[in-house]
C-alpha positions as CSV (number, residue, x, y, z in Angstrom):
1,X,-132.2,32.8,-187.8
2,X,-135.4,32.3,-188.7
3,X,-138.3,32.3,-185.7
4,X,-141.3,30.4,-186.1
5,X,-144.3,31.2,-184.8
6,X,-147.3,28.8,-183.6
7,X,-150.5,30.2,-182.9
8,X,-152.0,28.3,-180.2
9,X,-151.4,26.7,-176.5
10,X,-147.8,26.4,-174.9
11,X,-145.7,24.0,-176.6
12,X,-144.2,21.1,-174.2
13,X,-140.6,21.2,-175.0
14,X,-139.1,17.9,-175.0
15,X,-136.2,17.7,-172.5
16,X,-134.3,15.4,-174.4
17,X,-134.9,17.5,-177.9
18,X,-131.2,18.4,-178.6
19,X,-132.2,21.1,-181.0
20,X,-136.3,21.7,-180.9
21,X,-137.5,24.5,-183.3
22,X,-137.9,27.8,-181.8
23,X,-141.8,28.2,-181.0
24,X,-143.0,31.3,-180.0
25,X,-146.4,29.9,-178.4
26,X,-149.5,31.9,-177.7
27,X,-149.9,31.1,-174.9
28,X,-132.2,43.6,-158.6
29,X,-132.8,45.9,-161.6
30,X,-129.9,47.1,-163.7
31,X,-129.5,49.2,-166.5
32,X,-127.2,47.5,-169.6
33,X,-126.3,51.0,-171.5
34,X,-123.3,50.1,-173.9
35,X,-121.8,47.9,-172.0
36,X,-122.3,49.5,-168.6
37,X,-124.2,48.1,-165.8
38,X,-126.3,51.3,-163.7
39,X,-128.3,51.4,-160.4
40,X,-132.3,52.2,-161.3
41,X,-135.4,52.2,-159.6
42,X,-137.0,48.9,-159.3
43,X,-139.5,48.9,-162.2
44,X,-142.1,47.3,-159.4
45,X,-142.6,50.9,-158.1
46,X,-143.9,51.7,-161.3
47,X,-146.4,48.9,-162.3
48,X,-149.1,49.9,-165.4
49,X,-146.4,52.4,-167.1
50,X,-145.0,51.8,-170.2
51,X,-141.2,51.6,-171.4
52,X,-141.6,55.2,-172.7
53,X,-143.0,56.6,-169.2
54,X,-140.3,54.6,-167.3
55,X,-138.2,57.5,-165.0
56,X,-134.5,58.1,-166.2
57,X,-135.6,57.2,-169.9
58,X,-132.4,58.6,-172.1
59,X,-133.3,60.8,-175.4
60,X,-133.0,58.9,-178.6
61,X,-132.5,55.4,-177.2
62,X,-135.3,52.6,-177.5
63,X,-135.1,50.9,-174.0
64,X,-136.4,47.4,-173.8
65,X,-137.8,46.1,-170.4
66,X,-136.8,42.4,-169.3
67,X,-138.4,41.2,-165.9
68,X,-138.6,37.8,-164.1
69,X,-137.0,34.9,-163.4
70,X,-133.9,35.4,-161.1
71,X,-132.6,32.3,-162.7
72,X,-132.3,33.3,-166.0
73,X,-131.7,36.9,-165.0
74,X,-127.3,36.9,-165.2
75,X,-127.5,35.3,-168.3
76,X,-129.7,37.7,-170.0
77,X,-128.2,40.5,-168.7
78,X,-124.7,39.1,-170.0
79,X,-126.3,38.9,-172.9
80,X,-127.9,42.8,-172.8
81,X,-124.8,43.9,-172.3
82,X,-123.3,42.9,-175.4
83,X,-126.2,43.6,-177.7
84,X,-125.4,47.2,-176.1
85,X,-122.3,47.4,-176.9
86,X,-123.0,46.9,-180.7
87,X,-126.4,48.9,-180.7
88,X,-125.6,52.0,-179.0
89,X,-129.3,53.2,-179.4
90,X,-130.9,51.0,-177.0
91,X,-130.6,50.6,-173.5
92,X,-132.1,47.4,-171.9
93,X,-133.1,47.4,-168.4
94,X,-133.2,43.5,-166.9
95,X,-135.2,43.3,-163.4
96,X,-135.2,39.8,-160.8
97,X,-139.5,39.5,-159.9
98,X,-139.9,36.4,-159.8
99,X,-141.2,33.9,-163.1
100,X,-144.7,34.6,-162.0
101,X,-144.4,38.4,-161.9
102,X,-142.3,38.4,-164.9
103,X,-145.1,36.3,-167.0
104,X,-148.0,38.8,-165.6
105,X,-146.0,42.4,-166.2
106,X,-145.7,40.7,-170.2
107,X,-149.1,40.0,-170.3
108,X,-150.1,43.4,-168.8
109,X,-147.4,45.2,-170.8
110,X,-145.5,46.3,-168.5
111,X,-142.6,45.0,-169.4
112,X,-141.3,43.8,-173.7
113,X,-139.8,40.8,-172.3
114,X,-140.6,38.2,-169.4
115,X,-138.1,35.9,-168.2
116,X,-139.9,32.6,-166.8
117,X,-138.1,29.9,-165.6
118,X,-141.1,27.3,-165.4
119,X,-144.0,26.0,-167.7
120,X,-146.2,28.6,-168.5
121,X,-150.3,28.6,-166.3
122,X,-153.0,28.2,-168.1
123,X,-153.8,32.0,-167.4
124,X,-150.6,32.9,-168.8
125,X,-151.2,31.2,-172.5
126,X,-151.7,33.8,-174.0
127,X,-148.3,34.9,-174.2
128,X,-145.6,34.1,-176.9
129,X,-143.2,31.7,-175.0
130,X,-139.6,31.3,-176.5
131,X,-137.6,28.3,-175.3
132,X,-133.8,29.5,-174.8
133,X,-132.0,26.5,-172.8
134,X,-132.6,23.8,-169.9
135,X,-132.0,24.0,-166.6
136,X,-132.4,21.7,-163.5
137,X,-133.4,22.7,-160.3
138,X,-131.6,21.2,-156.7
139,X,-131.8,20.5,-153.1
140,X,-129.1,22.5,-151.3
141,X,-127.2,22.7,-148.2
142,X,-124.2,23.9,-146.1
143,X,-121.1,21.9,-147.4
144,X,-120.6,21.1,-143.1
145,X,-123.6,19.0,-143.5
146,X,-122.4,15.6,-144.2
147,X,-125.7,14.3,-145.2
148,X,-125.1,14.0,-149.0
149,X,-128.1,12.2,-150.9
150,X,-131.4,11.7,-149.7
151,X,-134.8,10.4,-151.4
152,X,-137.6,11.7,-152.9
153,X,-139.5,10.6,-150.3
154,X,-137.2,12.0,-148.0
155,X,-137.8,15.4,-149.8
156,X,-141.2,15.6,-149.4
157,X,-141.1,14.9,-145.8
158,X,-138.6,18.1,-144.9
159,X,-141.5,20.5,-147.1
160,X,-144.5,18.3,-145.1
161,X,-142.9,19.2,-141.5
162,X,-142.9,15.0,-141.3
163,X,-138.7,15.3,-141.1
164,X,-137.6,18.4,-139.0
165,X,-134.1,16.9,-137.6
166,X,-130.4,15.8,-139.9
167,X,-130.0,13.0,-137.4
168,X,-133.2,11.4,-139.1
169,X,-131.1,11.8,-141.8
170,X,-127.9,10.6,-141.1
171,X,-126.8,13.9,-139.8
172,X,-126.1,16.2,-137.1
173,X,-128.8,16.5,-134.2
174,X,-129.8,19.5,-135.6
175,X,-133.3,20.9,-136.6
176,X,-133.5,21.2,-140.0
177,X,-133.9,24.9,-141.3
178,X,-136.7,24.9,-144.4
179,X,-136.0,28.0,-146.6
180,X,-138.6,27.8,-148.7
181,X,-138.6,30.2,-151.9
182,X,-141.9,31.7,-152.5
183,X,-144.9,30.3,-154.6
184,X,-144.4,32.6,-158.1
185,X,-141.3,31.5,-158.4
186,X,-139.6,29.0,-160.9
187,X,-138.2,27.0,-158.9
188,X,-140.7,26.1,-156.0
189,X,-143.0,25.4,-158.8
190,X,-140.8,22.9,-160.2
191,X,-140.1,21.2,-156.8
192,X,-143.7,21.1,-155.9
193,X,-144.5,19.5,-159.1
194,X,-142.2,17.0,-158.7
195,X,-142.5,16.1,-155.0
196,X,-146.5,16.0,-155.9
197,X,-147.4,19.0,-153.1
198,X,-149.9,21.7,-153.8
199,X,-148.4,25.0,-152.6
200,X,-151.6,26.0,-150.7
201,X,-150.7,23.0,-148.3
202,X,-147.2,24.6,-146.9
203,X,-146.1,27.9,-145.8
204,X,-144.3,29.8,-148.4
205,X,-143.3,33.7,-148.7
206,X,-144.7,36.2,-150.7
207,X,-141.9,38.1,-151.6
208,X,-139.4,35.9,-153.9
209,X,-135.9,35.5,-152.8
210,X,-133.4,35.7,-155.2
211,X,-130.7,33.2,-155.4
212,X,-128.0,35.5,-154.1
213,X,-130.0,35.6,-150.7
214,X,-130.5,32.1,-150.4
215,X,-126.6,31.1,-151.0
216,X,-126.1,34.0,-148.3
217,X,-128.3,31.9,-145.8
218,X,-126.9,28.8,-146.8
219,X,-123.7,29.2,-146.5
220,X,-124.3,30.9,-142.7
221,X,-126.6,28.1,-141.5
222,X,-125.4,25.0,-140.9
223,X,-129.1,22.9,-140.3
224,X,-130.5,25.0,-143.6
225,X,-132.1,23.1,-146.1
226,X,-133.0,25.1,-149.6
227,X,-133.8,25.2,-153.3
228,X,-131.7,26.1,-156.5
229,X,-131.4,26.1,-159.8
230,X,-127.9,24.2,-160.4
231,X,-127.3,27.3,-162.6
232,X,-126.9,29.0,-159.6
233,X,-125.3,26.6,-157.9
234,X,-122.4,26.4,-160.2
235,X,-121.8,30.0,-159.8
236,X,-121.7,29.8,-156.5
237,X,-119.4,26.8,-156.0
238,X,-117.2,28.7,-158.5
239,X,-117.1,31.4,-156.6
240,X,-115.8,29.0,-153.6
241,X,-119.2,29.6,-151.4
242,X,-119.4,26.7,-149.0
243,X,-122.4,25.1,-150.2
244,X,-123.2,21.6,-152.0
245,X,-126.0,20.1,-153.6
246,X,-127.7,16.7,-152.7
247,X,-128.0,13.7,-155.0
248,X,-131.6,12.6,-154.9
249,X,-131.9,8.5,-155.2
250,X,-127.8,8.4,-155.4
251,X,-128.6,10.7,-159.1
252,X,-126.0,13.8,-158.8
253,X,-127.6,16.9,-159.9
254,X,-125.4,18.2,-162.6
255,X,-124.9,19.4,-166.4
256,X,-124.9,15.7,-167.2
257,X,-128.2,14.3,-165.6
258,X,-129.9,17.1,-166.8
259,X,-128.6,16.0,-170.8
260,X,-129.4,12.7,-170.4
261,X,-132.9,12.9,-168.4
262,X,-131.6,11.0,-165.5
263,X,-132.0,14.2,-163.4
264,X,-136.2,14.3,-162.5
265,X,-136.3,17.8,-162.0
266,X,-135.4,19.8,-165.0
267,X,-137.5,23.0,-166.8
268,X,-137.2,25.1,-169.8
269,X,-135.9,28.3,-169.3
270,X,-138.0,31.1,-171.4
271,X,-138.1,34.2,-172.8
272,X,-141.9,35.7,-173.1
273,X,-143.6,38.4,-175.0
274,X,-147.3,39.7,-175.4
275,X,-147.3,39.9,-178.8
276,X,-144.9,38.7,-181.7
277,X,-141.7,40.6,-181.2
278,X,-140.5,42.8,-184.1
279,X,-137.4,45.8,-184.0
280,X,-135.0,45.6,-181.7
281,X,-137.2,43.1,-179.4
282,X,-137.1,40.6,-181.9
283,X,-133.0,41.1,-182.6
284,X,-132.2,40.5,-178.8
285,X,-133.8,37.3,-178.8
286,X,-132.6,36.5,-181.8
287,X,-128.9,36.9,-180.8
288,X,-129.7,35.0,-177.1
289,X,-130.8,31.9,-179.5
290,X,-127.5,32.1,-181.7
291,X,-125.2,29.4,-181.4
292,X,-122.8,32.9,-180.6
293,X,-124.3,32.6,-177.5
294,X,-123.9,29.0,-176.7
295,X,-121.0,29.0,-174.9
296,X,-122.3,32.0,-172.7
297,X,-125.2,29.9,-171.9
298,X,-123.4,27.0,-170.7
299,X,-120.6,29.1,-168.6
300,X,-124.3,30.0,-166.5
301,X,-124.5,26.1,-165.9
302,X,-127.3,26.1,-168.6
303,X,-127.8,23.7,-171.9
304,X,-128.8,25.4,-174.8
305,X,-131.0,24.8,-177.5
């Protein structure tokens, strides 16, 4: 597979592009050794070093550093795990930051790879941003709920503090629990964006939560209202957790909307560099964008280039 490489601002990828050309624009941590998934210390303790400085690094093996997006990060650490298993001289070490973090510890060089699960700020375009598969982003609630669709308007309301009970809804008399996702992550910029709200007018966290928490809070709060990628989602209605999306305008959020564009809020999910990637760098990405991988992106919920 050949990678092409454009010099110059982030590329838009078109969400309808079945097969767009790969552009490398400039613009809970595991360890995957052969196949093996280990416990390591968050790489956030140790911002500035490089991969060589990293603690625990194992003699004779190139490791290669992949932060960010919590989104993206069971697929590419799926993915890790088999280039492992075939390259039993690299290790590759795949951290959940956040897209924001993710794009900044690239930059900085920190990390080899970011994972960023949103368009790219105009202080990150200096990166090289490669395109990998779509993804849409939901509203989600306990499956008790019986609200099951609501509007955009609706939407931006519950964020505004203008709706704060499910019977205004068509629900429960129940105050409606915001769990809002915080402001460097993928998501929240996505759903701002859409619902037209700058983030500096709401409360949001600093510290991201990763998907895993949020399907945790979901599915033990019945009035909770929350934000995920339907990537997520599908993993966790597969793995029977008593949670359901809402359909937004009577549109369900689902593999199919997000194909045919009917689904308003969809992203690219990408891979990003500091420089153009060479060595082994350069061969991970290039087996993530094989069509070997295809059905490994889709089994995460995700449609792939």
């Amino acid at each position: 597979m050949k990678l092409l490489i454009h010099r110059k601002k982030q590329d838009p990828v078109d969400k309808d592009s079945r097969n767009p050309p790969v552009v490398l624009s400039k613009t809970g941590t595991r360890r995957v050794l052969c196949g093996v998934l280990l416990s390591l210390v968050p790489l956030t303790l140790y911002p500035g070093i490089s991969a060589a400085e990293t603690p625990e690094n194992t003699p004779g093996k190139q490791r290669i550093l992949i932060a960010g997006s919590s989104t993206i990060n069971p697929l590419i650490r799926e993915i890790a795990d088999r280039y492992c298993q075939t390259h039993p001289d690299v290790e590759i070490m795949v951290e959940s930051i956040g897209s924001g973090k993710g794009a900044k510890n690239a930059l900085n060089g920190q990390i080899d790879i970011g994972m960023v699960a949103r368009p790219l700020k105009e202080n990150e375009t200096d990166l090289f941003s490669i395109p990998i598969a779509r993804d849409g982003t939901a509203f989600v609630i306990n499956s008790a709920n019986p609200v099951r669709s609501i509007t955009k308007e609706q939407a931006t309301d519950i964020f505004k503090g203008k709706l704060t009970n499910w019977k205004q809804l068509g629900g429960k008399d129940q105050t409606i629990s915001l769990l809002t996702r915080a402001r460097h992550q993928g998501v929240t910029s996505v759903v701002l964006e859409y619902l037209g709200i700058d983030d500096a007018a709401i409360n949001l966290p600093n510290e991201a939560l990763l998907n895993e928490d949020i399907v945790d809070k979901l599915c033990t709060q019945q009035a909770a209202f929350s934000i995920l990628s339907i990537g997520a989602l599908s993993e966790a209605i597969e793995a029977k957790r008593n949670i359901t999306a809402l359909s937004i305008d009577e549109i369900k959020p689902d593999i199919d909307s997000i194909r045919d564009g009917s689904w308003p809020m969809t992203r690219s999910l990408m891979l990003v560099t500091r420089s153009v990637p060479t060595g082994h760098i350069r061969e991970f990405i290039k087996l993530t964008l094989s069509k070997e991988m295809h059905s490994v992106i889709k089994a995460h919920g995700f449609i792939p280039y």
